[in-house]
C-alpha positions in Angstrom: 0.0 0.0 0.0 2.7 2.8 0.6 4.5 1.6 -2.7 1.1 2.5 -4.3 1.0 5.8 -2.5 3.9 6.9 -3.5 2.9 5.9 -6.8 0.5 8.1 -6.5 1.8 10.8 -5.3 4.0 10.8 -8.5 0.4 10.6 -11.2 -0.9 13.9 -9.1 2.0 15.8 -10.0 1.6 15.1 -13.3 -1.7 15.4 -13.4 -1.6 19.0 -11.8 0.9 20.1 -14.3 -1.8 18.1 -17.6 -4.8 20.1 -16.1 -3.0 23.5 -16.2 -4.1 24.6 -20.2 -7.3 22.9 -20.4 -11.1 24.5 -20.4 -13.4 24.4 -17.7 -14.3 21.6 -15.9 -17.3 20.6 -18.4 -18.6 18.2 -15.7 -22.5 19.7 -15.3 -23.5 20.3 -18.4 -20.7 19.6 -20.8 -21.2 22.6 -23.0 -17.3 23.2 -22.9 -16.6 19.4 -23.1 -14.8 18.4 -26.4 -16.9 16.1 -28.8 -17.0 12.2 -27.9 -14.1 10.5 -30.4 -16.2 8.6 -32.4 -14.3 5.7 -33.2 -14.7 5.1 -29.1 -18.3 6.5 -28.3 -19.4 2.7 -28.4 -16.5 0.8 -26.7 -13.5 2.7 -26.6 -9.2 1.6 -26.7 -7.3 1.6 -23.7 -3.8 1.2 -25.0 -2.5 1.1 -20.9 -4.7 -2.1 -20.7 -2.5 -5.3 -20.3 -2.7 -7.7 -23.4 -3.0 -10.9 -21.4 -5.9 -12.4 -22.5 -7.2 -13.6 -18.9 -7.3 -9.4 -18.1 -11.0 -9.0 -17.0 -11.8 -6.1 -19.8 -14.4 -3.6 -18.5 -15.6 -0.3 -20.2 -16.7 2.8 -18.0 -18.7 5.2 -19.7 -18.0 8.7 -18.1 -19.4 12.2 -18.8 -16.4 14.1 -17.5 -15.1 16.7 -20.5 -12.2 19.2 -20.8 -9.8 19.0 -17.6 -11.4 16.7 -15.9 -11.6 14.0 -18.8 -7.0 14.1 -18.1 -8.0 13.5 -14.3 -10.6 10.7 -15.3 -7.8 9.5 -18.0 -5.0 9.5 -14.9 -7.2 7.7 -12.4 -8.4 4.7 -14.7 -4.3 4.1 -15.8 -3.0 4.1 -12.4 -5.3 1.5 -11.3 -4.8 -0.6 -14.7 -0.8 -0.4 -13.9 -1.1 -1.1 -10.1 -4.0 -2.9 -8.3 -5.8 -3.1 -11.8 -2.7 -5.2 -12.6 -2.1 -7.1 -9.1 -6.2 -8.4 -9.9 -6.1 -8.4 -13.6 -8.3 -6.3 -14.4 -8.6 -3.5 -17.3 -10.6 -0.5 -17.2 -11.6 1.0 -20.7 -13.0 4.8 -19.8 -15.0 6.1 -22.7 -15.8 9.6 -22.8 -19.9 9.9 -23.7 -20.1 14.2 -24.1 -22.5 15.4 -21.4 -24.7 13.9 -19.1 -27.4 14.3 -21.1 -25.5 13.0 -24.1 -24.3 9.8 -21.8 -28.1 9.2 -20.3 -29.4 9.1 -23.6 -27.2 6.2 -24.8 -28.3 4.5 -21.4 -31.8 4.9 -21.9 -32.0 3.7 -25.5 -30.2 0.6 -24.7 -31.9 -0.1 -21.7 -35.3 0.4 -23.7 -33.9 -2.0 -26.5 -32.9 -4.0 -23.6 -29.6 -4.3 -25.4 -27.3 -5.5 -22.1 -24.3 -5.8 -24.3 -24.0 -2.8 -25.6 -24.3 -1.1 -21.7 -21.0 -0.4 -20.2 -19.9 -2.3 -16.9 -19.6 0.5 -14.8 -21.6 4.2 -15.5 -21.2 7.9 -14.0 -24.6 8.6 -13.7 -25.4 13.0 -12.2 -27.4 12.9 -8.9 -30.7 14.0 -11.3 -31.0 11.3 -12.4 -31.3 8.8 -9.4 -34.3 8.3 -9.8 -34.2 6.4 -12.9 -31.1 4.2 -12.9 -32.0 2.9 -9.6 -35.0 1.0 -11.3 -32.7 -0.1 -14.4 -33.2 -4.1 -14.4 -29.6 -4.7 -15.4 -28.5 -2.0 -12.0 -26.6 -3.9 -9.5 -27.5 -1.8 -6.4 -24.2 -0.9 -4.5 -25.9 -1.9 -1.1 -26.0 -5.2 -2.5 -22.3 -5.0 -3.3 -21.5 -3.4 -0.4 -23.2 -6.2 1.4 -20.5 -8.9 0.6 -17.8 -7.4 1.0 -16.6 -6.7 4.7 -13.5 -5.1 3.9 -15.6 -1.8 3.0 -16.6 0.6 5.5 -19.3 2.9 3.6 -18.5 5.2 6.7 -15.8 6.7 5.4 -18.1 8.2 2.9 -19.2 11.7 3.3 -22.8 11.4 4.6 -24.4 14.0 2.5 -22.7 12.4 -0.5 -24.0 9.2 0.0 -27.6 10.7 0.9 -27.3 12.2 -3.1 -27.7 8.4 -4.3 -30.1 6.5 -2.2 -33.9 5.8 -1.9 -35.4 3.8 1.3 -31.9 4.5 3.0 -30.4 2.2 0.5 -27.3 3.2 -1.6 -27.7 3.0 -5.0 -24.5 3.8 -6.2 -21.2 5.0 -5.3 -20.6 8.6 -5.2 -17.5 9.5 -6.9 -17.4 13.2 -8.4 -19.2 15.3 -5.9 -20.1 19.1 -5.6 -21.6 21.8 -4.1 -23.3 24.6 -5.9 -20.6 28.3 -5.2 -20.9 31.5 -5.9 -17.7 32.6 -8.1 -16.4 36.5 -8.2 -13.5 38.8 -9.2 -12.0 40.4 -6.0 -10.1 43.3 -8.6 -14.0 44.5 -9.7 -14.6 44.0 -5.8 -11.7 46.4 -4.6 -12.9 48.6 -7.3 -16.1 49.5 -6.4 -15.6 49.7 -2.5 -16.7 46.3 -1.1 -14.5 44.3 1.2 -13.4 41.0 -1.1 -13.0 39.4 2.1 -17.3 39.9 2.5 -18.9 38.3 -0.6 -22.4 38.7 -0.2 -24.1 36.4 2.2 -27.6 36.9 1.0 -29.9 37.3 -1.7 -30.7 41.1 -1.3 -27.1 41.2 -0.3 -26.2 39.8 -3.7 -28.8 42.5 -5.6 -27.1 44.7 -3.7 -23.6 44.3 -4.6 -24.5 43.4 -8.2 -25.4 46.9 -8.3 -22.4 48.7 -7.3 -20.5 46.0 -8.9 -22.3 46.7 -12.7 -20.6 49.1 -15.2 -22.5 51.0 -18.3 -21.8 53.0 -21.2 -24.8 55.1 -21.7 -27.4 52.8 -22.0 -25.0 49.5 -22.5 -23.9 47.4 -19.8 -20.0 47.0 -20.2 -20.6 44.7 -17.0 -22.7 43.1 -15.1 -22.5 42.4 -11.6 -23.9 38.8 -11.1 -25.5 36.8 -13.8 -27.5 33.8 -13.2 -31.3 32.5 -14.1 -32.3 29.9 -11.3 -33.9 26.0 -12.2 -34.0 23.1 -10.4 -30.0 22.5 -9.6 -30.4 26.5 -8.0 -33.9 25.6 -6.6 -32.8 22.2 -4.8 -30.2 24.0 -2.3 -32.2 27.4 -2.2 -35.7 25.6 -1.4 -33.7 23.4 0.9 -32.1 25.3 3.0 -34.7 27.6 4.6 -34.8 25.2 7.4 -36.7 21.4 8.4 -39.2 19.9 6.5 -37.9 22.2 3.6 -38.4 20.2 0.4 -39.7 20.6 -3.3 -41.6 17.5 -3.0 -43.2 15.0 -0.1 -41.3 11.9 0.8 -38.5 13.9 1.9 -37.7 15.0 -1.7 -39.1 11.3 -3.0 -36.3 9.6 -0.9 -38.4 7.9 1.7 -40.1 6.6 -0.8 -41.9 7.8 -4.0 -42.5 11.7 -4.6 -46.3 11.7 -5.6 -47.0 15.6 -5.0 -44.7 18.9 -4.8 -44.3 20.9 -1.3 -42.7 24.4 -1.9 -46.1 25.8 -3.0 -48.0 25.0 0.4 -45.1 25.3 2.8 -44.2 28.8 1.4 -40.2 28.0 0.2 -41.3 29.0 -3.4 -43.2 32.3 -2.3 -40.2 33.4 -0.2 -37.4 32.4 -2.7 -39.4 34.4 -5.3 -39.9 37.8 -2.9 -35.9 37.9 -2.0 -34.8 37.5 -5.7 -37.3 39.3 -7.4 -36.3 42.1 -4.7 -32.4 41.6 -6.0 -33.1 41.7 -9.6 -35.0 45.2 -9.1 -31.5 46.2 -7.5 -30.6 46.4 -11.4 -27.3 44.2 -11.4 -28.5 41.2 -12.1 -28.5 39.8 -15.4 -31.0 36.9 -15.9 -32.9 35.3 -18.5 -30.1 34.7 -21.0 -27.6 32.2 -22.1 -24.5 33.9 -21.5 -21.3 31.7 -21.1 -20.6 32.8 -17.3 -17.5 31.1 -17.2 -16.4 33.0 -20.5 -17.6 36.4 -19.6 -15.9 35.9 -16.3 -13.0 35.7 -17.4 -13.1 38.6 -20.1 -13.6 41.2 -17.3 -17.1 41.4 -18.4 -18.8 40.2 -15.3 -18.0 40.1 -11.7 -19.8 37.1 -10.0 -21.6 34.0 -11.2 -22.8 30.5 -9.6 -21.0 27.0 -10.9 -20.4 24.2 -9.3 -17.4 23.0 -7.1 -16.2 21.3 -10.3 -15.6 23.5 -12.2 -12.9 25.6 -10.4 -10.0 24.4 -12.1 -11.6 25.0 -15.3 -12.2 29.0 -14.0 -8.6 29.2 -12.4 -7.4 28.0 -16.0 -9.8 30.3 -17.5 -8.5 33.2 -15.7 -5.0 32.9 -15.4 -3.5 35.9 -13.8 -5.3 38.5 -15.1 -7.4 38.7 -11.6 -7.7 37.2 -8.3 -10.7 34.6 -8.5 -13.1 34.1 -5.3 -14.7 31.7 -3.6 -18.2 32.0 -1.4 -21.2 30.0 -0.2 -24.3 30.1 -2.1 -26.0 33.2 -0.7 -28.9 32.4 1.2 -32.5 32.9 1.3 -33.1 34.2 4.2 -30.2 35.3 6.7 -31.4 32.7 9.3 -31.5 29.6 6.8 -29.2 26.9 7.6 -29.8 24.0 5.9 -27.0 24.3 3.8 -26.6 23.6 -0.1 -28.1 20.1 -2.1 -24.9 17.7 -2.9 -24.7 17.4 -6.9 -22.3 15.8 -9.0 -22.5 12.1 -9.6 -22.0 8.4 -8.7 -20.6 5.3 -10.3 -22.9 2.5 -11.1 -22.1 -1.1 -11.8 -24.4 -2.8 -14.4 -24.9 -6.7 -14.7 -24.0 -7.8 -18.5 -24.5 -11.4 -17.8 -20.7 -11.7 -16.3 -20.7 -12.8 -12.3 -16.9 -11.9 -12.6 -17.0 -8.8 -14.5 -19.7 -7.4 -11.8 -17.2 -8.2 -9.3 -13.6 -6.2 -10.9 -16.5 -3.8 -12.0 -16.7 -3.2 -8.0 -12.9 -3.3 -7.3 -12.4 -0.7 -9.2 -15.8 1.3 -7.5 -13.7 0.5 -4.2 -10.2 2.0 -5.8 -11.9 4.9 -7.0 -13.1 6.3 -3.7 -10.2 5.5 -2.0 -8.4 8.3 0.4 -5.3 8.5 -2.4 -8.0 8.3 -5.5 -9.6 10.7 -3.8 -6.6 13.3 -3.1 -5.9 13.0 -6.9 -9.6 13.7 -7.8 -10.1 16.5 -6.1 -7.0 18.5 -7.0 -7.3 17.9 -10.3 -10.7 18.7 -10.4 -12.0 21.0 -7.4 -14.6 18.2 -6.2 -14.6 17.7 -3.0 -13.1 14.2 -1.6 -15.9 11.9 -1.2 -13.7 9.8 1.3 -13.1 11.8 4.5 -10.0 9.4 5.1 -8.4 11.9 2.7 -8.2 14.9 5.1 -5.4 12.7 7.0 -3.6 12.1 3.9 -0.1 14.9 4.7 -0.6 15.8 0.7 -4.2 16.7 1.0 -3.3 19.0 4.2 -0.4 20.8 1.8 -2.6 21.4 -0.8 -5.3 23.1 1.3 -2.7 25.0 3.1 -1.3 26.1 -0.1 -4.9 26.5 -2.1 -7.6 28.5 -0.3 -10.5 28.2 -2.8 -10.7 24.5 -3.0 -11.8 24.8 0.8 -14.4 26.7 0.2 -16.4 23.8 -1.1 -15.4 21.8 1.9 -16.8 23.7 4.4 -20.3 24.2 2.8 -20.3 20.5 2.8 -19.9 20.3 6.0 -21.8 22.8 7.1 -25.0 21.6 5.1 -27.6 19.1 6.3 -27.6 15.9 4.4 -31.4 16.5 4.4 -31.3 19.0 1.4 -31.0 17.2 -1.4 -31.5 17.6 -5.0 -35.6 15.7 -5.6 -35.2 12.2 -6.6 -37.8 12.5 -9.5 -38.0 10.7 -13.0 -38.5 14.5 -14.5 -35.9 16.6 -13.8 -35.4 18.2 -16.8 -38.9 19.1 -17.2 -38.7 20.5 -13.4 -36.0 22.5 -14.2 -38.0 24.2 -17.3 -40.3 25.0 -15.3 -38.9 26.6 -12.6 -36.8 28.7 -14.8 -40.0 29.2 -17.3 -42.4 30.8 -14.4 -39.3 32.4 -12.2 -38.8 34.8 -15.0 -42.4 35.3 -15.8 -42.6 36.8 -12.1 -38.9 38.7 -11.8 -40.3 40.4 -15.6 -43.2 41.3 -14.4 -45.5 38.9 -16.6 -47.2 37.3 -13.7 -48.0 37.7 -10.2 -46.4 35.9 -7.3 -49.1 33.4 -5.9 -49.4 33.0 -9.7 -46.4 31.8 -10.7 -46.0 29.8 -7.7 -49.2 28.0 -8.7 -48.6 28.0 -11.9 -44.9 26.2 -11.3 -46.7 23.5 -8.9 -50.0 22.8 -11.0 -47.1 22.0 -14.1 -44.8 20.5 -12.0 -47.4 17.8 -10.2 -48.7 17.3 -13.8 -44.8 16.1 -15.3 -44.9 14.3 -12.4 -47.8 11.9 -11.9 -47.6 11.4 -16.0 -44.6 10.0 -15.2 -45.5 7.7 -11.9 -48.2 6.5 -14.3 -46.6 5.7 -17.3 -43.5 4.0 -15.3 -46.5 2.5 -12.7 -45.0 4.1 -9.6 
């Protein structure tokens, strides 16, 4: 073990020296990921995987684009030329473009119920829970976790493994985890009198400093101050958090068991959400409503704070460069008293049964490698998500980086501040929440609708998406 950690030691650097020219991190919604290769989009080529024909070959469809496809790339051959090796096993990752892109190619061959052309082990995002746990082929990690005594599921950041379970059984293994941040450019901060070291706490707080922080030439914005139009990956840490009992939907989010009927409209989340940022976009610094490429824009000087996910800070850093100082700050709350925290996002690995006892058992060896402590140390400095293994904070390395890299402890600490109770919704729609949400929030913050009517309006919709799809899949 402290030959491979050593070993180890040795991939980060280079993997911290790969990561340093790529784009952003690409993980969420792969819009800066590069194109699948398409000679591989089916089964891939691993030329670091041994020739022996006894190898157990196993191919591991991914979804992780730009910098983090090197880290994912680094990972999958250290374990082929160490434990991979030591068990003779090969791992095959194949790059799928996006999530969406890599769910698609799951669903169609799960509908076709085409087995062999599903990979043996699948990054699937937390949104989507809800649907590979019910896969046939799934083999539920409780199950796998269940024989085998040498893994202590403990280790495991709680609120990570909350992400990817249903009845308080874990479906899969998280892997690439994150919490939602708000990014911003201390330069533009110095500039226009606020105290970098006091990002904005709040909601009004955030209209407020958008303001002050929003440049224009006549009647042309040169720069906004925060840009940003809220959906369900917004919605699931900002509903959340405003204290117990907080959910979009009954059954605790659909975790206890199946969500049948949405909650933010008769507890009052939705109304309350609405009044505090309908209240920061009159401010007149907010931009919202638009696709703009926050990450880009960012960078250019052109805007001065934005919301991404833990991931894809290395990607922002890159982005950057040293024109500015980047930031780091919690999601701003709701409320000033909320403390529920922020929903975990990101996603887990999943092992799927192709008919091959043996190949569902390496498929789970490597699971096991991959959230290792020194997997884990590697991951997250490549990346900027957070170390699913909490082992890893005792690693010396990972106590050198933090020491020597401030922002990736930002993420930390909103972990670990949040409840594991606020959670993204375990639902079958997501996508169509998410359009609605972002549909009837801008109706209200541009004036097209009233407040009780929009919330109505977003729950009436949002029940109908969802009981069509209880009834259709017979929930």
């Amino acid at each position: 073990m402290k030959k491979r950690i050593l070993s180890l030691v040795t991939i980060l650097a280079v993997t911290l020296a790969g990561c340093g020219g790529s784009g952003g991190g690409g993980a969420s919604t792969g819009a800066n990921s590069p194109k699948p290769n398409n000679n591989q989009t089916q089964t891939g080529t691993n030329p670091s995987a041994p020739a022996d024909k006894g190898t157990i070959q196993l191919t591991f469809w991914h979804a992780m684009g730009g910098a983090n496809e090197a880290v994912v790339k680094q990972v999958v051959q250290h374990y082929n030329d160490t434990a991979g090796k030591e068990q003779g096993i090969a791992i095959t990752p194949v790059f799928q473009g996006s999530y969406q892109d890599l769910m698609k190619k799951v669903r169609a061959a799960v509908q076709a119920k085409d087995t062999k052309n599903l990979p043996d082990i699948v990054q699937v995002p937390a949104s989507d829970t809800a649907y590979i746990k019910d896969v046939p082929s799934l083999v539920p990690a409780h199950v796998l976790i269940a024989k085998d005594s040498s893994f202590n599921i403990k280790d495991l950041e709680p609120n990570a493994l909350a992400s990817f379970s249903f009845k308080g059984e874990q479906m899969g293994v998280p892997f690439a985890n994150s919490t939602i941040l708000l990014y911003y450019n201390k330069k533009m901060f110095e500039e226009a009198s606020l105290d970098p070291a006091q990002p904005p706490a709040t909601i009004d707080e955030l209209g407020q400093y958008a303001l002050k922080l929003t440049k224009k030439n006549g009647d042309q914005v040169a720069q906004w101050g925060f840009s940003g139009t809220p959906d369900l990956w917004h919605m699931s840490s900002w509903i959340g958090m405003q204290g117990a009992g907080s959910y979009i939907g009954n059954n605790k989010n659909g975790r206890e068991d199946t969500m049948t009927e949405i909650e933010f409209d008769s507890t009052g989340t939705m109304k309350q959400f609405l009044t505090e940022w309908k209240k920061a976009i009159d401010y007149g610094g907010i931009q919202t409503g638009t696709d703009a490429n926050t990450t880009e824009e960012f960078a250019a000087g052109k805007l001065a704070m934005f919301l991404a996910s833990t991931a894809a800070l290395r990607g922002v850093l890159n982005a950057v460069g040293d024109k500015f100082e980047v930031g780091t700050a919690f999601l701003p709350r709701v409320q000033e008293g909320d403390q529920g925290g922020v929903a975990v996002g990101g996603s887990a690995l999943y092992v799927m049964d192709r008919g091959d006892q043996a190949k569902i058992d390496a498929a789970w060896e490597y699971l096991k490698f991959s959230v290792s402590p020194e997997t884990q140390l590697m991951w997250h400095t490549g990346t900027g998500y957070f170390p699913v293994n909490t082992k890893t904070y005792d690693l010396p390395q990972m106590k050198e980086h933090l020491d020597k890299n401030k922002l990736f402890q930002t993420a930390i600490d909103q972990l670990h501040a949040s409840s594991p109770e606020t959670q993204e919704p375990l639902v079958g729609v997501p996508t169509e929440f998410s359009r609605i949400m972002k549909e009837e929030i801008l109706a209200y913050v541009l004036g097209r609708t009233e407040l009780d009517t929009a919330v109505q309006n977003m729950a009436e919709a949002s029940n109908k998406a969802l009981q069509d799809y209880n009834k259709v899949n017979k929930k």
